[in-house]
C-alpha positions in Angstrom: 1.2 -6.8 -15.5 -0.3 -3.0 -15.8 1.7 -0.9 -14.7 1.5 2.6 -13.7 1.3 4.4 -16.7 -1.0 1.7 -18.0 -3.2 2.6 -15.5 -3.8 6.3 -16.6 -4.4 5.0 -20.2 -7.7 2.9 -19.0 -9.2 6.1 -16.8 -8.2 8.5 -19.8 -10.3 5.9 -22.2 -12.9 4.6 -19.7 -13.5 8.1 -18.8 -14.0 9.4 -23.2 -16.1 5.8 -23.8 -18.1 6.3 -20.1 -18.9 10.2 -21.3 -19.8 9.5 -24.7 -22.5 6.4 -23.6 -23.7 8.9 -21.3 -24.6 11.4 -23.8 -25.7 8.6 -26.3 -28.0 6.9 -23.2 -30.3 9.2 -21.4 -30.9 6.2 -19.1 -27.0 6.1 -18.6 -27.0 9.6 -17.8 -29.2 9.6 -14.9 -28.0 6.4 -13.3 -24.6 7.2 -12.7 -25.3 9.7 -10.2 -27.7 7.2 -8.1 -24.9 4.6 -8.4 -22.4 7.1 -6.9 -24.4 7.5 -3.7 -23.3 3.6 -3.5 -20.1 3.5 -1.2 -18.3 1.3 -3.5 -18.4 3.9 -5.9 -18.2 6.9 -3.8 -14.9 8.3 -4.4 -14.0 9.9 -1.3 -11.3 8.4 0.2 -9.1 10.8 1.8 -5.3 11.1 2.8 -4.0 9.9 6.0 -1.8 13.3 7.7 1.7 12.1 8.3 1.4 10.9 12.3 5.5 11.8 13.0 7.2 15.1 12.3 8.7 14.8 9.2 11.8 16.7 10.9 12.7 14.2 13.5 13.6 10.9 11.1 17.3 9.8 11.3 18.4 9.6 7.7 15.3 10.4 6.2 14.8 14.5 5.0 11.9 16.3 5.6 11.6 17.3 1.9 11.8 13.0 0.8 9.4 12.1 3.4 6.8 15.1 2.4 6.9 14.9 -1.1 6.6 11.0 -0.9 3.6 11.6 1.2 2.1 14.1 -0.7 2.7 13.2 -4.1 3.2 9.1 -4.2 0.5 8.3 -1.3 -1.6 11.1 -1.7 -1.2 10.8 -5.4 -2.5 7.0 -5.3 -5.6 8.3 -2.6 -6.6 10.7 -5.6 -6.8 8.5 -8.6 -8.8 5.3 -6.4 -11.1 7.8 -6.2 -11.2 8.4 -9.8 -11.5 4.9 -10.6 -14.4 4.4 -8.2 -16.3 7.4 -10.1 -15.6 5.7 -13.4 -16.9 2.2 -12.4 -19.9 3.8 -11.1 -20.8 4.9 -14.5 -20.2 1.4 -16.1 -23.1 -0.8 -16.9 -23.9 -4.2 -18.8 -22.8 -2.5 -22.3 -19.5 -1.4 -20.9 -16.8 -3.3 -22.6 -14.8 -6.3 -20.7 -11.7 -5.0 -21.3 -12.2 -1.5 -19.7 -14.1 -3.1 -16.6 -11.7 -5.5 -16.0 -8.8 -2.8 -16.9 -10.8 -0.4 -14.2 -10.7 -3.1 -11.4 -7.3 -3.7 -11.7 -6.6 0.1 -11.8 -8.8 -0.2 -8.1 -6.6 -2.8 -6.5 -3.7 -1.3 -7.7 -4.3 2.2 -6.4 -6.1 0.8 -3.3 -3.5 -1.4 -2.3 -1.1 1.2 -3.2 -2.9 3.4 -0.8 -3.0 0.7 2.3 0.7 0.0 1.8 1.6 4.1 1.9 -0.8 4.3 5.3 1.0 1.0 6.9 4.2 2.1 5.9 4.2 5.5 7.4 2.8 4.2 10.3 5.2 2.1 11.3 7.9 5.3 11.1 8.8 8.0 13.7 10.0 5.5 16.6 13.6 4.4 17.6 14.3 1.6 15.0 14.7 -0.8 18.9 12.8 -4.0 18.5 10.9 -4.9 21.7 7.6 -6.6 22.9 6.0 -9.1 21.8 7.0 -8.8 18.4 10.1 -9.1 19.1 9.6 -12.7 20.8 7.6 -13.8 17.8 10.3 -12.8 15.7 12.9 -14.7 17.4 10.9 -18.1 17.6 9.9 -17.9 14.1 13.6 -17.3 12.8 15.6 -18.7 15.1 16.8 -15.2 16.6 15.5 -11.5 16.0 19.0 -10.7 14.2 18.4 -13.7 11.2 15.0 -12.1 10.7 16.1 -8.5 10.2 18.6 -9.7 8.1 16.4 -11.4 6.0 14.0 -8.5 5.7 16.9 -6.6 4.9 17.8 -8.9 1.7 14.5 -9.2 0.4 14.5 -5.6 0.4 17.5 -5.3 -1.5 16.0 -7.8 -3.9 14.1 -5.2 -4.8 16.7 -2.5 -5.3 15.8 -2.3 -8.7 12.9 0.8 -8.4 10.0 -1.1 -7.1 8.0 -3.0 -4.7 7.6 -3.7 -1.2 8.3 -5.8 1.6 5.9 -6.7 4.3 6.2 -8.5 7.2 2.9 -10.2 7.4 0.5 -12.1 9.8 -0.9 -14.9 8.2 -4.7 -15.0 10.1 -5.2 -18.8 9.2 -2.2 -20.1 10.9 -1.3 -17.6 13.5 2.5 -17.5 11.2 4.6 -14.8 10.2 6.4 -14.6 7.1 8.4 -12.1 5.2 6.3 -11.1 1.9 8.3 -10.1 -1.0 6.1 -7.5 -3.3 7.3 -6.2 -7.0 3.8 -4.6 -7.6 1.2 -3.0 -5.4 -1.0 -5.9 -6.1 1.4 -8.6 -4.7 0.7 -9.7 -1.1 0.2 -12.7 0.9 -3.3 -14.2 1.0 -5.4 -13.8 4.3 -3.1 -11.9 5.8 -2.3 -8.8 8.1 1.4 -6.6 7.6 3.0 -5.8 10.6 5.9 -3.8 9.2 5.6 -2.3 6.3 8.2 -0.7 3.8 8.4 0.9 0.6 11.2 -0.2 -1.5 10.1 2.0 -4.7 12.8 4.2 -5.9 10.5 7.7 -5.1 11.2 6.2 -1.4 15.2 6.9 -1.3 16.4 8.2 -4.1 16.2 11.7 -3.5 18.0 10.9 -0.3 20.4 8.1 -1.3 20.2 8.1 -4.9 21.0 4.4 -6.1 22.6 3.3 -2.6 19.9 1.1 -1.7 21.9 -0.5 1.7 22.1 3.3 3.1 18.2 3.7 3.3 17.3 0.1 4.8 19.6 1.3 7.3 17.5 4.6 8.0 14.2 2.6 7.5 14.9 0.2 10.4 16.9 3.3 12.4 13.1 4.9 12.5 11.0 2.0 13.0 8.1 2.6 15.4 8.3 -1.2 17.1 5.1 -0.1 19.1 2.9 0.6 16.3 3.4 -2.9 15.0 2.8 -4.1 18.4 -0.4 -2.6 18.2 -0.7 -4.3 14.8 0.3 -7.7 16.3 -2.3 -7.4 18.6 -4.9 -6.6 16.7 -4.1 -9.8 14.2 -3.8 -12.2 16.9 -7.2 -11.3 18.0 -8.5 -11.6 14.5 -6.7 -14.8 14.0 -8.1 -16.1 17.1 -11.9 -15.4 15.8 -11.1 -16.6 12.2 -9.9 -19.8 13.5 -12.3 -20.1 16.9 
């Protein structure tokens, strides 16, 4: 599994091998910047502002949930981009090894990216479960309390430093199910999240340091239950047309 730092070693060496075939290949030089123009290889995703004042969360301190935002999620915003550039400069001579390492750099940092946005989304309410949500919740689990406390296990599963949990829409069935995550790149197929959140230690620590419980409990004290609503919604509707 690549992991983070893994990451940074295939830009740094895509980026020397993709400069040097440029200068070597007068035809390579001129055809990355037409293949830049392409969107897949644009580059030019942007960060998502923070839609809560960072002030306002129960448990959560302005200066976690900033730098988290600015540094983590922007951080991941930043280098999708950089990985886009890079694999529009790679052509038919460009080794396996750093296109394949290059794509898995993408749908690490765009996933990470998603994840961050969902995540944040789904903060700044009053942690009360309501709607329709709610109701799935409770037929799918037997009652809205053995779900939560489910989601709260799998989250301590991950207490460890990394990964998320997700609670996802599966748009085949019309299901939900609680996704368990250790990497950005680990989510359930053909699926929407609902609730989103980060169990990666830059998510607490500075807060809570290594008491895991304490944060869960801020994380579900902020929820915004009408955001994934929204998201509920919007899945069912998608589900609908998938399976119509």
């Amino acid at each position: 599994m690549m992991t983070r730092r893994d990451s940074f070693g295939v830009l740094g060496v895509g980026a020397a091998f993709l400069a040097k075939a440029d200068e070597s290949v007068g035809q390579g030089a001129g055809a990355a910047p037409q293949a830049a123009l392409a969107p897949a290889f644009a580059g030019k995703h942007e960060p998502v502002a923070l839609p809560f004042d960072p002030k306002a969360l129960k448990g959560l301190s302005e200066k976690l949930i900033v730098s988290h935002h600015d540094n983590n999620y922007a951080g991941a915003v930043k280098n999708l981009n950089k990985v886009e550039q890079e694999l529009a400069r790679t052509n038919a001579d460009t080794p396996a090894f750093l296109v394949g390492g290059l794509q898995q750099s993408a749908l690490q940092f765009a996933n990470s990216m998603v994840l961050h946005e969902h995540y944040f989304a789904n903060l700044g309410g009053d942690g009360k479960a309501s709607g329709a949500v709610s109701d799935l919740l409770a037929n799918a689990y037997g009652s809205l309390a053995r779900w939560e406390e489910l989601f709260r296990a799998t989250g301590m599963s991950l207490g460890g430093g990394s990964g998320w949990v997700a609670l996802a829409y599966e748009l085949t069935s019309g299901a939900v199910s609680i996704v368990w995550s250790g990497h950005h790149t680990q989510h359930r197929a053909a699926s929407a999240p609902l609730l989103v959140m980060d169990m990666y230690e830059h998510a607490y620590q500075m807060d809570y340091g290594a008491a895991t419980a304490k944060y869960v409990d801020a994380f579900f004290a902020n929820v915004q239950w009408e955001e994934v609503n929204r998201r509920l919604g919007r899945a069912q509707k998608a589900s609908a047309a998938l399976r119509g």
